[in-house]
Z-matrix of the N, CA and C atoms (Angstrom, degrees):
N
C 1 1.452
C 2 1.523 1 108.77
N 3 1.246 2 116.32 1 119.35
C 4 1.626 3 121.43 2 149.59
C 5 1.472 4 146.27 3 -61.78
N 6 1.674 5 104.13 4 86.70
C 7 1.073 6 107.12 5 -168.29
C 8 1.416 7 138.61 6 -48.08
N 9 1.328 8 98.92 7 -51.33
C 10 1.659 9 109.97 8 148.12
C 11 2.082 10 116.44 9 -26.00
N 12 1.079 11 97.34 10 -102.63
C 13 1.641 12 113.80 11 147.41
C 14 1.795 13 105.85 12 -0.44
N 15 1.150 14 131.52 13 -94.50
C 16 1.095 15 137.60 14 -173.28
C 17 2.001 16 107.62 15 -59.25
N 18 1.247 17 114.77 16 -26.24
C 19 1.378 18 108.82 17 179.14
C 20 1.645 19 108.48 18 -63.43
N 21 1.502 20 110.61 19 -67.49
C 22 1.462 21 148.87 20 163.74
C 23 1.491 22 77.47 21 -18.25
N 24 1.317 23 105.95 22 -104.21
C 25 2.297 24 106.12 23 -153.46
C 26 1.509 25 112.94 24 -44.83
N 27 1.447 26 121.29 25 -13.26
C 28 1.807 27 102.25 26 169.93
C 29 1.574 28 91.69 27 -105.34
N 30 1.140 29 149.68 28 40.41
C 31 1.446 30 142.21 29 148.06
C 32 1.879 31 121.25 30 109.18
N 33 1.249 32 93.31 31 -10.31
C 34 1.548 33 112.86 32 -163.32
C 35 1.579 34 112.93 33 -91.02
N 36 1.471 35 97.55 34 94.05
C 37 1.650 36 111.27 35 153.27
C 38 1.514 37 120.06 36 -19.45
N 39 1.593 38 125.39 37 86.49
C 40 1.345 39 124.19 38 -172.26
C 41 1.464 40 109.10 39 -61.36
N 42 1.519 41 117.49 40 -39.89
C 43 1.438 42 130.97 41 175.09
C 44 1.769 43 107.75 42 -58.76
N 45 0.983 44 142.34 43 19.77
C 46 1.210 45 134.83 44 -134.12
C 47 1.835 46 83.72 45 -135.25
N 48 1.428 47 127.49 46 117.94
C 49 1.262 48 115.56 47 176.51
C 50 1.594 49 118.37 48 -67.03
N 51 1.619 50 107.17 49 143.30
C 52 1.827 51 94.41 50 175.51
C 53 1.398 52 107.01 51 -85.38
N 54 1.175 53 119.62 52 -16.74
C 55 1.742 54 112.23 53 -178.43
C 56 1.186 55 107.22 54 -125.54
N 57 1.337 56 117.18 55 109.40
C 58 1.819 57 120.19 56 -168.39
C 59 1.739 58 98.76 57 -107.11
N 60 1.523 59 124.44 58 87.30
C 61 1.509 60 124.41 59 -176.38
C 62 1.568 61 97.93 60 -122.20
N 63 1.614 62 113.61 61 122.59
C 64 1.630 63 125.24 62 -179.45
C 65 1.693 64 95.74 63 -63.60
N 66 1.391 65 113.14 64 154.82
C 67 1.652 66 106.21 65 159.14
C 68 1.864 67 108.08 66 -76.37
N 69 1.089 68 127.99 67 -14.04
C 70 1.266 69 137.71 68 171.32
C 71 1.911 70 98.71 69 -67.02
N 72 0.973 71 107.07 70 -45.55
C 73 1.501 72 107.01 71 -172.95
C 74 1.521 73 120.98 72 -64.95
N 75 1.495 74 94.32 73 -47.05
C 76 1.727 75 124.11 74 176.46
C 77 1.479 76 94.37 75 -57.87
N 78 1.322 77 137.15 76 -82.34
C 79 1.331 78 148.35 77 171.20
C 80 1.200 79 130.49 78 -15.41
N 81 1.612 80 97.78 79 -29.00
C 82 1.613 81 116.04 80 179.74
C 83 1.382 82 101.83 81 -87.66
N 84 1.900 83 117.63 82 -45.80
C 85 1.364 84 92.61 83 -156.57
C 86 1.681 85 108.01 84 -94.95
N 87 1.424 86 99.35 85 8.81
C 88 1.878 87 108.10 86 173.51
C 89 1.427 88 95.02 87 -83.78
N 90 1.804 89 136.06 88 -32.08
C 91 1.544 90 109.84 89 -177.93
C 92 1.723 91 118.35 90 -99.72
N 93 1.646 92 102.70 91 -6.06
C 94 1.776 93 110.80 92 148.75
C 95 1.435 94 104.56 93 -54.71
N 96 1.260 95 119.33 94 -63.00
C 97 1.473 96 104.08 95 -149.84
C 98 1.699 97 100.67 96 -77.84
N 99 1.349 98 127.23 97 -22.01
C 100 1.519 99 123.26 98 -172.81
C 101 2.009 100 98.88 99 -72.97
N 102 1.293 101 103.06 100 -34.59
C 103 1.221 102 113.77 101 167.68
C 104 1.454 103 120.91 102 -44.63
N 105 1.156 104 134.13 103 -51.11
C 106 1.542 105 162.41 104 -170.00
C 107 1.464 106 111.55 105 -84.67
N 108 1.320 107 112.29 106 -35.43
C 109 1.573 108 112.23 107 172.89
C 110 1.692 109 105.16 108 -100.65
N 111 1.461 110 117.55 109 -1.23
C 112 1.609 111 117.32 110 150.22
C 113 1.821 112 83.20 111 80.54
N 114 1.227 113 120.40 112 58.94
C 115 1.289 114 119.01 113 -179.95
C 116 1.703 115 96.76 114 -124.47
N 117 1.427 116 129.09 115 126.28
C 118 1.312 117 132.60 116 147.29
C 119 0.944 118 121.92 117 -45.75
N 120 1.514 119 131.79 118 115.22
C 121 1.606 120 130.82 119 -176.00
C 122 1.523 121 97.46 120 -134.21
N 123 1.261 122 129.45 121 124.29
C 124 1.530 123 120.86 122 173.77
C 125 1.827 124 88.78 123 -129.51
N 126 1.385 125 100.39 124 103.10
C 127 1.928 126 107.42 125 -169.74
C 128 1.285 127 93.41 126 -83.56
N 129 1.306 128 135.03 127 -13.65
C 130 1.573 129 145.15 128 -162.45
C 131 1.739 130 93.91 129 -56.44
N 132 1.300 131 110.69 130 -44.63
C 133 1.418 132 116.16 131 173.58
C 134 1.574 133 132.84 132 -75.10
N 135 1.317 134 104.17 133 15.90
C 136 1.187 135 119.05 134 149.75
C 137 1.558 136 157.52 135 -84.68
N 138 1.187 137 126.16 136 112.57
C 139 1.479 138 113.79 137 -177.32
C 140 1.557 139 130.91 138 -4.21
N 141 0.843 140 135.39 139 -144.24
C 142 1.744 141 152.10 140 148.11
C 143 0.946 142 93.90 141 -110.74
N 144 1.411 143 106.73 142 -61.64
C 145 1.949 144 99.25 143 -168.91
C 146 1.955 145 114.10 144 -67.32
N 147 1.179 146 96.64 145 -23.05
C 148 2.036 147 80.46 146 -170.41
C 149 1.471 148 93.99 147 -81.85
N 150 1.576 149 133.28 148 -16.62
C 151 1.150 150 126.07 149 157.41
C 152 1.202 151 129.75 150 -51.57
N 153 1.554 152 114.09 151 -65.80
C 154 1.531 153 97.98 152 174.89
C 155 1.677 154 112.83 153 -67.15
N 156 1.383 155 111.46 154 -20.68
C 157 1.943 156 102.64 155 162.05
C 158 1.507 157 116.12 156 -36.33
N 159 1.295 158 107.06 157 -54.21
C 160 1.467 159 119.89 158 -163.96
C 161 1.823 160 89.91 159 -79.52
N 162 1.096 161 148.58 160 -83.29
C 163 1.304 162 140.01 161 -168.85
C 164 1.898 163 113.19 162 -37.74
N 165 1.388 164 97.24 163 -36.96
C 166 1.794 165 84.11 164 175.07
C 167 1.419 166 109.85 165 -84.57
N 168 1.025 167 126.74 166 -30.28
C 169 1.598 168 132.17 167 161.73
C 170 1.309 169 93.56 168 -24.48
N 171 1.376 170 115.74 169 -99.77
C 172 1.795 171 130.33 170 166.79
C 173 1.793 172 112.24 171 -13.00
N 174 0.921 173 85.24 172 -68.30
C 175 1.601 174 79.68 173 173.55
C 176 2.021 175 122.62 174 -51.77
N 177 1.412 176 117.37 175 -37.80
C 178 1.428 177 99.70 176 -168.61
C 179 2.037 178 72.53 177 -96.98
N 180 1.423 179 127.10 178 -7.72
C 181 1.655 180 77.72 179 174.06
C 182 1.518 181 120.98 180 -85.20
N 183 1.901 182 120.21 181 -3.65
C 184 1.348 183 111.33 182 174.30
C 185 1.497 184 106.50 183 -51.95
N 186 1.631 185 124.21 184 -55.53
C 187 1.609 186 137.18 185 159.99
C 188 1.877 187 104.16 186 -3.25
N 189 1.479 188 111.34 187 -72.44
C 190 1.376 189 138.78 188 -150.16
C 191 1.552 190 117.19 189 -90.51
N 192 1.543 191 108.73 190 -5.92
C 193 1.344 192 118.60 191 179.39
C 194 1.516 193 119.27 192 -153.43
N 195 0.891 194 109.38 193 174.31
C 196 1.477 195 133.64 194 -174.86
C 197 1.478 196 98.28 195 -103.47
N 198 1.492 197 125.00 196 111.15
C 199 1.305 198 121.60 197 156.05
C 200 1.776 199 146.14 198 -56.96
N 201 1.069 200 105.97 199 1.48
C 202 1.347 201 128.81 200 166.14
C 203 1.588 202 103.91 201 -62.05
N 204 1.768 203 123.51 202 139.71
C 205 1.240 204 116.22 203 -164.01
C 206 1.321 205 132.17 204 8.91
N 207 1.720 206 86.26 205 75.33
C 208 1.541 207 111.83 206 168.87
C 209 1.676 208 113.39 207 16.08
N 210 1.589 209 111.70 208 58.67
C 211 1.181 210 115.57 209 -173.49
C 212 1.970 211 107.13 210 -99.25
N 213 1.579 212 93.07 211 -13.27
C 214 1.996 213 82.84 212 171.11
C 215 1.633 214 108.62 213 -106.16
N 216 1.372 215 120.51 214 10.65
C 217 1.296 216 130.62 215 148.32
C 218 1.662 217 126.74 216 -70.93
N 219 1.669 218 103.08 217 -40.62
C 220 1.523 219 109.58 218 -156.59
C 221 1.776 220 94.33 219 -100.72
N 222 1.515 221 111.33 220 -10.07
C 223 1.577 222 116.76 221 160.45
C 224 1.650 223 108.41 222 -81.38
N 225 1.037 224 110.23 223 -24.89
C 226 1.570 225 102.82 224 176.31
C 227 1.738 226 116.68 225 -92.95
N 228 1.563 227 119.35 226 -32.08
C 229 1.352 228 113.26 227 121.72
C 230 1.761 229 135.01 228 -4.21
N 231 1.081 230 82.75 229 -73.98
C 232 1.827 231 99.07 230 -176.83
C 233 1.802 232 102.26 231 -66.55
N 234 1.018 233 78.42 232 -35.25
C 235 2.071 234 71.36 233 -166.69
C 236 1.384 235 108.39 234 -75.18
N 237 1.464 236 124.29 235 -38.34
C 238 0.964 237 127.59 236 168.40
C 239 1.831 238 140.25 237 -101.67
N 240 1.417 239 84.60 238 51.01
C 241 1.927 240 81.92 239 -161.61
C 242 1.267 241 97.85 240 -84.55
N 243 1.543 242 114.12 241 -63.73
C 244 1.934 243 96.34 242 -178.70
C 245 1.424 244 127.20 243 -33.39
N 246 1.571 245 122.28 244 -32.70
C 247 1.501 246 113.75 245 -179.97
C 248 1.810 247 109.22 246 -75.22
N 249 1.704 248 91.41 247 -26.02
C 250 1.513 249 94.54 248 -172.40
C 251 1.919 250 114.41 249 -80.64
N 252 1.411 251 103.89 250 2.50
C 253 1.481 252 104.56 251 174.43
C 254 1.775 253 113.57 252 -85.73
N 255 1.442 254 104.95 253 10.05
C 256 1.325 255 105.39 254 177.11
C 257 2.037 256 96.57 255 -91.44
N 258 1.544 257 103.26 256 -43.55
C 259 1.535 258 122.09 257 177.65
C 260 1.906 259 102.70 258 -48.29
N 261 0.842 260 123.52 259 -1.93
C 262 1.550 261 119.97 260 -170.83
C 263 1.531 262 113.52 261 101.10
N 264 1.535 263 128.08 262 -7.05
C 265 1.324 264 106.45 263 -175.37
C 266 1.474 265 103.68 264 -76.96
N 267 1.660 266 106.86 265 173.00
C 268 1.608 267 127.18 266 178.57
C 269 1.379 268 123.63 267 -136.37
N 270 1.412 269 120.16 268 136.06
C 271 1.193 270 118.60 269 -151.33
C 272 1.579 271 105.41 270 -40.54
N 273 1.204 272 111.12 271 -31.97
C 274 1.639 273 119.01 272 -170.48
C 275 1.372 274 114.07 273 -84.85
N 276 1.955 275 102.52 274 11.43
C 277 1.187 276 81.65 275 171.96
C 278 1.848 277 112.74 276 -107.46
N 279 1.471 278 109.79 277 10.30
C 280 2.023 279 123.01 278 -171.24
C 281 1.211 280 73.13 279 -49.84
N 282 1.425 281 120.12 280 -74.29
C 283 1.756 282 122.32 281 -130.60
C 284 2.030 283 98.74 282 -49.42
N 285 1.402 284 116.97 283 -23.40
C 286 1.620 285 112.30 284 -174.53
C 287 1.737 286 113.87 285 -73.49
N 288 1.064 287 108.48 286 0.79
C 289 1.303 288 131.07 287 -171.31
C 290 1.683 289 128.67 288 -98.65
N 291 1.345 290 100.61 289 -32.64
C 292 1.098 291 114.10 290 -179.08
C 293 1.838 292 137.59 291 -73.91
N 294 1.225 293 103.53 292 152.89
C 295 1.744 294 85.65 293 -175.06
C 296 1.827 295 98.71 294 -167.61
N 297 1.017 296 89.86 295 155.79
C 298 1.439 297 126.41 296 -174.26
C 299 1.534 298 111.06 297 -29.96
């Protein structure tokens, strides 16, 4: 089957992104939710690059989760805690992160 092809004849812009998320947006809801679990994050001390690391992280976990208790935040958390222990986290702080 031709995806292209099959998008096109029911009306649908193939060029058309399916997940439209700003890195401004992503950014917001990774320092809401670090906010909410009362975690110190100062990202200011981050690369360019471990930044956009950390924003595409966020991005394939909207893909990988259900946003309900900040669970594609606290997976992007998880993926990135060693870089984020430069940001202020502490080992004692994984366990605030975690979920079901």
């Amino acid at each position: 089957m031709d995806p292209r092809g099959l998008l096109e004849s029911k009306g649908i812009n193939p060029d058309k992104p399916a997940i439209d998320l700003s890195a401004e947006d992503a950014l917001t809801y990774i320092l809401e939710e670090a906010a909410d679990l009362e975690l110190e994050l100062d990202l200011s001390r981050l690369t360019t690059n471990e930044l956009l690391t950390l924003i595409s992280s966020y991005g394939a976990n909207v893909i990988l989760f259900h946003p309900e208790n900040g669970h594609q935040v606290r997976a992007t958390l998880q993926e990135n805690f060693e870089m984020l222990k430069k940001c202020g986290l502490k080992d004692e702080d994984y366990a605030r992160f975690q979920f079901a």
